[in-house]
N, C-alpha and C positions, 0 to 999 in steps of 0.2 A: 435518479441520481441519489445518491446518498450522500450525507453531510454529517461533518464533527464538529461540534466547537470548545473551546477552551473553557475551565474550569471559573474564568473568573463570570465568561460570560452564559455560563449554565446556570451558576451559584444567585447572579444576577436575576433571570429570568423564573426562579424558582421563590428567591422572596417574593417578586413582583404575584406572582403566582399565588403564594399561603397568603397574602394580605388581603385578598378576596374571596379564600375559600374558611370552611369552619375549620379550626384549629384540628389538627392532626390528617386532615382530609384527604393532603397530597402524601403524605407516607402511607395511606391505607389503600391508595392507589396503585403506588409501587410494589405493593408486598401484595398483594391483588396479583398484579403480571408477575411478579418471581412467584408466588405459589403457584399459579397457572402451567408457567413454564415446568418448575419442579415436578409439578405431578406425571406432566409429558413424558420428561426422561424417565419418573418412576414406570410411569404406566399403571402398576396396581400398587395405589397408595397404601387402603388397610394392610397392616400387619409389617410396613414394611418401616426400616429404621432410617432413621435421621438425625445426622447429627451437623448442627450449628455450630459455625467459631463467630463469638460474638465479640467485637471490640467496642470500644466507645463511644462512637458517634452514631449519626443517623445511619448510615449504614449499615450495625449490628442491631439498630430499631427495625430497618424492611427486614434482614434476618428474621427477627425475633418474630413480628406479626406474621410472617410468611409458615414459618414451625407452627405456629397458631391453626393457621389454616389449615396446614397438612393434620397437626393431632387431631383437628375436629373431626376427620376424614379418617380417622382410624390409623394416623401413623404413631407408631414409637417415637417418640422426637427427645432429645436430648441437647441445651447448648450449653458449650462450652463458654466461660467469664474469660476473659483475658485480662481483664481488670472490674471485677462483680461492683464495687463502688460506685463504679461509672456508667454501667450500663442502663443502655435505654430502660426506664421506670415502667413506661407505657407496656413499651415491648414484653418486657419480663412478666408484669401482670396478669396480662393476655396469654402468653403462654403455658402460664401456670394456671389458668382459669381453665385451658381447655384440656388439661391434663399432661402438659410436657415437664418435663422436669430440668433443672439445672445443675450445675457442676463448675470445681476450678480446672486449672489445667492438670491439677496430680492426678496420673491415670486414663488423663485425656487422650493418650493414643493410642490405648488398646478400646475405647470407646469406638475411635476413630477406623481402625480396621475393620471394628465389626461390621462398618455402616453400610448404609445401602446407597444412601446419596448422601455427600459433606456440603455444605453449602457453607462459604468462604464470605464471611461479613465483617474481616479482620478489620480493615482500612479502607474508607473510601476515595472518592476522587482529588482529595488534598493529599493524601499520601505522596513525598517525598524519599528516594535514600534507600529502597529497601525494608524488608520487615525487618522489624528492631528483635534483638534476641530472643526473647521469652515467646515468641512468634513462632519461630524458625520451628521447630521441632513439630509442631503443628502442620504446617504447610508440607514440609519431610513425612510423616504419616498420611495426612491428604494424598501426596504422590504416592505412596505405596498401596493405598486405597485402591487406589486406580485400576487394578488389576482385578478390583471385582467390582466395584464402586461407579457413581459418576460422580462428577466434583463440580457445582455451580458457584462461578463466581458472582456476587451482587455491584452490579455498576461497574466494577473492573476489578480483573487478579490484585487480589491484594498483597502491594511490594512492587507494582510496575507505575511509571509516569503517567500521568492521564495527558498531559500536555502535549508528550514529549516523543511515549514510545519508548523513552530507555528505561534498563533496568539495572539498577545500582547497590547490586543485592540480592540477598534471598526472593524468592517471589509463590507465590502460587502459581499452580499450573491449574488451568480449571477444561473440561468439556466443554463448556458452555458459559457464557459470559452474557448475565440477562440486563441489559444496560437503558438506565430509565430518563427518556424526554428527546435524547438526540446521540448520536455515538461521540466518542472523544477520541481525540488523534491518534491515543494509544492505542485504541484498539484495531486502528487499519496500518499501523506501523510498527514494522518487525524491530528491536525481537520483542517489545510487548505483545506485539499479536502474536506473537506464538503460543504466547501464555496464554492468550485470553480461548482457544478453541472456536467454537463456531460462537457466532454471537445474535444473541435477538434484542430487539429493540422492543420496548415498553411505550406508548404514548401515552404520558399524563397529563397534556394539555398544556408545554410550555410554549410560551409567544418567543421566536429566538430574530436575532436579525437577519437581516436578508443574506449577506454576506458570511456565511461560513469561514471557520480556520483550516479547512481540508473540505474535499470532496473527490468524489468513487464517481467515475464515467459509469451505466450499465451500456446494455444493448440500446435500447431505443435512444439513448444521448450519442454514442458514437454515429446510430442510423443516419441522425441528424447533421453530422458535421461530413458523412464518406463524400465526394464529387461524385457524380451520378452522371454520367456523357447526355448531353439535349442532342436533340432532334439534327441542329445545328453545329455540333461539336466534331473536330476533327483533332487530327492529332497535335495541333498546335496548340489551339484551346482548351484541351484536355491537360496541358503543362509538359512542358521539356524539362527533364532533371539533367543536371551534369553532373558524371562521377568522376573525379578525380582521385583512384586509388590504387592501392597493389604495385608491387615493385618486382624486381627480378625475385628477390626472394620469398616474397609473401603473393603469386599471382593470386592464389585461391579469393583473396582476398575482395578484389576486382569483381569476380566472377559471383560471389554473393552480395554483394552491395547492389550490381548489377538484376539479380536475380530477384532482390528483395524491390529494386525499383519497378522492376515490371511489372511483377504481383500487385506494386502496391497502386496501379491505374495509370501509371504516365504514360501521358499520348506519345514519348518518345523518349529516349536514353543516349544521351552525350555520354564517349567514356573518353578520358585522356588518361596515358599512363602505357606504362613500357608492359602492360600485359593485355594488350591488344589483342592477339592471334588468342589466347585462352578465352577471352570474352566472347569473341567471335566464333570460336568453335562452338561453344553453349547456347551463344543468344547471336542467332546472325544478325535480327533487326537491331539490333545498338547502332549506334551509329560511332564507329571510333574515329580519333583525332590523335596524330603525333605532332602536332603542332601546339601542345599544354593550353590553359583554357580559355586563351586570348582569342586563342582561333579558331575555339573547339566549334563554333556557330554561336546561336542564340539559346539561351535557358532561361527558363522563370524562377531556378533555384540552384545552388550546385551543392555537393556533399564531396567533403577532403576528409582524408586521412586514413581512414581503412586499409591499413597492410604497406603505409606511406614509405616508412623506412626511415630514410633522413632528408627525403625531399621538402627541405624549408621553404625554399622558391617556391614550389607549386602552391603551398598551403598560403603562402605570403600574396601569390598573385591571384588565389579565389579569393578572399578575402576581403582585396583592392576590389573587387566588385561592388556594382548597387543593386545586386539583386540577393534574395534571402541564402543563408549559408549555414550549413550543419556540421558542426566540427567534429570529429570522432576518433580516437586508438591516437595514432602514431600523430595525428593533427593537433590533439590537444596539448599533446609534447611538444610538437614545433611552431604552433603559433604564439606569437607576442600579444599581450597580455592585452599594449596598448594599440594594438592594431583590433584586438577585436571589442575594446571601448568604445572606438573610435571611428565603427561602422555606423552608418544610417539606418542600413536594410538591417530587418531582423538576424537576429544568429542565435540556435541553438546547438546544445552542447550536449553530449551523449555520452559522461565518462561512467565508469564503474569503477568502485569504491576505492580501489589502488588508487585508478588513475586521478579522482578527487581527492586523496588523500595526497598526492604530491602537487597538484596545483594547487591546494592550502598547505601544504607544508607540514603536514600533522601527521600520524600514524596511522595506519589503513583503520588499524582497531577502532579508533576513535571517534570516524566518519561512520564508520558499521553500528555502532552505539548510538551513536547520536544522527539518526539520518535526517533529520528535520533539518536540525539546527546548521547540517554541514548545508544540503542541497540552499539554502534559503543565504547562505553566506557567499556561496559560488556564485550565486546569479547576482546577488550585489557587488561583487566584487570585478566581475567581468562584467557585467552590465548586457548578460547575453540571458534567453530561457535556456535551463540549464535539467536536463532528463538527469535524473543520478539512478543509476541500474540498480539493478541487486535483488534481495529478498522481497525488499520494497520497493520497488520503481517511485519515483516521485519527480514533480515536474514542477519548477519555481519559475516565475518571470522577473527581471530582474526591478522594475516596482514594488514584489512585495505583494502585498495580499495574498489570494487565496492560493492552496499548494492543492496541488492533482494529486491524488494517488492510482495507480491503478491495480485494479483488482486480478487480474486472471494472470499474474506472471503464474511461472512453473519452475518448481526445481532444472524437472528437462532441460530446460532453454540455457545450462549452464556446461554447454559445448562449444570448443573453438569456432568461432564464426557466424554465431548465433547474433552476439552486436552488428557484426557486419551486414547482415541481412536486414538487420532492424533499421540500420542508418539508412540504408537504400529506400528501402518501404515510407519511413518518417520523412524522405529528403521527397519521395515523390509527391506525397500530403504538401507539401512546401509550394512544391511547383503548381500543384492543383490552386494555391489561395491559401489554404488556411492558414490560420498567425500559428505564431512558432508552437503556442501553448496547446494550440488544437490537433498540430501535426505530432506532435508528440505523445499528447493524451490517445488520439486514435491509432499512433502507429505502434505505441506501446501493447494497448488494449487489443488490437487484428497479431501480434508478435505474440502475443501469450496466450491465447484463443488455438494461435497456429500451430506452437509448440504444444498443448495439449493433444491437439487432433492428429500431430506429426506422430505424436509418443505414443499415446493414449494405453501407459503403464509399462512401456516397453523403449530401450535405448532407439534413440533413432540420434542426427547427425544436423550441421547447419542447413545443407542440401534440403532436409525433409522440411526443416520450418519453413524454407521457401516455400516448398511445389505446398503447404497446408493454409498459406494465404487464403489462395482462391477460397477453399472451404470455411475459413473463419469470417470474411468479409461476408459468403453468404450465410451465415449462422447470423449475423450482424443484423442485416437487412432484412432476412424474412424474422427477424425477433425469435 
């Protein structure tokens, strides 16, 4: 599993840190792993050019010693001052010792094109707002670099939120994002992670608390949570899901929810809903009901809304259930706010970014920028776990604490019916037992796993992520 924590409690763990080590010990650490890293991307260090943007803080000090490293090793190395006043002492000595040389920013960007690697030590993990102007034109040149260059960023693109994820402003775009002690939210949360490139983790030895601001399911954490049928298991045991979706207009809708529930282990499929005969053509074993969900028989979980239409009733009378419910599309429009406060059994919630953007009332833009801050408001404010889709999946409970992310979403997966398949899949995890936060961390994680193997670089359709379940759950299990 992978973990991020917030700025004040890295900042925390890093004094506690230098008060028992020899004075400068943990930044000689840091610039240890980013020269490390550095030389990687380089490959053949000697003879090859580098060029630093150093700014102010400790951050343009792991720069600065890292350049250090690399001249001794035979690089060119050059940093740029963004404010020479200010810069790391230590850093600047050291470099100059092992033969790099310095500069201000006049000319700094045909320096910048020549290079081989830019390594990015503008602003570190306090950066707010965006790079401030005298910045900008540097980071502009860094991107243009790119086209023969790689661009390391130190702890994070400098110009994006470490908190947060958003970006409020100019930013760097880096390759490679060499990030030191733990990762920070912005780097698993779009669009800062878009900036940041791939990213590698540095251990310098910080003690952090047990609870994390964020955490990344892998393989072996989902292994842990799939139901797995015992010896003892029939189809009862293994979980009844109810789908409650699809309308005259929307059948298709039905039929992947449906399809996504199967995939995802349910020992059985409750479907109510005017698209019966389409469900039953694809999947006979469902078990349909035109009698809406009072009748449908017994479930250990149901899932509304997918392709609903304006069926308010149906969504009102899953709802009135005491068993766990997954709200989804056309459900989260027609249910009341105060009915789903106002449940006992869990309820999770599966909107994408529109749809969170009109149950807060705010601009789609605005949720898409700020995906932290919207997913963690939705679940307090409905009192339900609340999946928010997108670039970033993230998954809040409405207590607060730690937020999911998950890792393997996919561009692909951004085809009609894609959610729908998801809600079915997550709604089965439901019925299986697991609490809302776990059904959706796994059903998220086997959804984007699936869209890979459905795509795998080529258009494929909601259909394909289904039948690509089967394939990702075993990619899961056998690790």
């Amino acid at each position: 599993m992978r973990t991020a924590y917030n700025v004040e409690t890295v900042r925390t763990a890093e004094r506690e840190l230098m008060a028992r080590l020899p004075e400068g010990a943990l930044m000689q650490r840091a610039a240890a792993g980013l020269a490390a890293a550095c030389a990687d991307v380089l490959g053949r260090v000697y003879g090859s050019r580098v060029v630093l943007l150093v700014g102010s803080g400790d951050n343009g000090g792991d720069a600065l010693y890292a350049g250090a490293r690399l001249a001794r090793r035979g690089a060119g190395v050059s940093a740029v001052l963004l404010t020479p006043e200010r810069a790391h002492g230590g850093g600047l000595a050291a470099l100059r010792r092992a033969g790099g040389r310095t500069t201000g920013t006049d000319g700094a960007e045909a320096l910048i094109e020549r290079a081989d690697l830019v390594v990015d030590g503008i602003v570190g993990i306090g950066g707010k707002g965006g790079l401030r102007p005298e910045a900008v034109p540097l980071a502009e040149a860094a991107a243009r670099a790119r086209a023969r260059a790689a661009v390391v960023a130190v702890d994070l693109p400098s110009g994006v939120d470490a908190d947060t994820g958003e970006v409020r402003g100019a930013a760097v775009r880096a390759d490679l994002t060499v990030t030191f002690g733990t990762h920070k939210p912005g780097l698993l949360i779009d669009p800062a992670r878009e900036y940041a490139g791939s990213v590698r983790l540095v251990d310098i030895g910080l003690s952090l608390p047990e609870e994390p601001e964020l955490e990344a399911l892998q393989h072996a954490d989902v292994a842990r949570l799939l139901p797995v049928p015992a010896a003892e298991s029939d189809k009862y045991r293994r979980g009844v899901v109810g789908i409650a979706a699809g309308s005259s207009r929307y059948p298709g809708a039905a039929v992947l929810a449906v399809a996504g529930a199967l995939r995802g282990g349910a020992g059985a499929v409750r479907y109510v809903g005017p698209a019966g005969q389409a469900v039953i053509a694809c999947f006979p074993e469902t078990l349909v009901s035109d009698g809406g969900p009072r009748r449908a028989g017994r479930v250990q979980a149901w899932v509304v809304g997918p392709g609903a239409g304006d069926d308010a009733a149906t969504v009102a009378e899953v709802l009135a259930t005491d068993v766990p419910v997954l709200i989804d599309a056309d459900g989260l429009r027609l249910a009341e706010a105060s009915a789903v406060r106002g449940r006992r059994a869990p309820t999770l919630m599966t909107p994408h970014a529109g749809e969170a953007a009109a149950l807060l009332g705010v601009e789609r833009g605005e949720v898409e920028a700020g995906r932290l801050a919207a997913v963690r408001e939705l679940a307090g404010r409905y009192g339900a776990t609340v999946l928010l889709k997108g670039s970033t999946t993230l998954i809040a409970s409405s207590g607060g604490g730690v937020v999911r992310v998950n890792p393997t979403g996919t561009s692909w997966l951004a085809t009609a019916g894609s959610g729908d398949v998801l809600s079915g899949l997550a709604g089965s995890l439901l019925a299986a037992g697991l609490s809302a936060v776990d059904a959706a961390s796994a059903g998220a994680y086997l959804h984007g796993l699936a869209g890979r193997f459905a795509a795998d670089g080529a258009p494929m359709g909601a259909h394909d992520v289904a039948e690509g379940i089967a394939g990702a759950w075993r990619s899961v299990v056998r690790g």
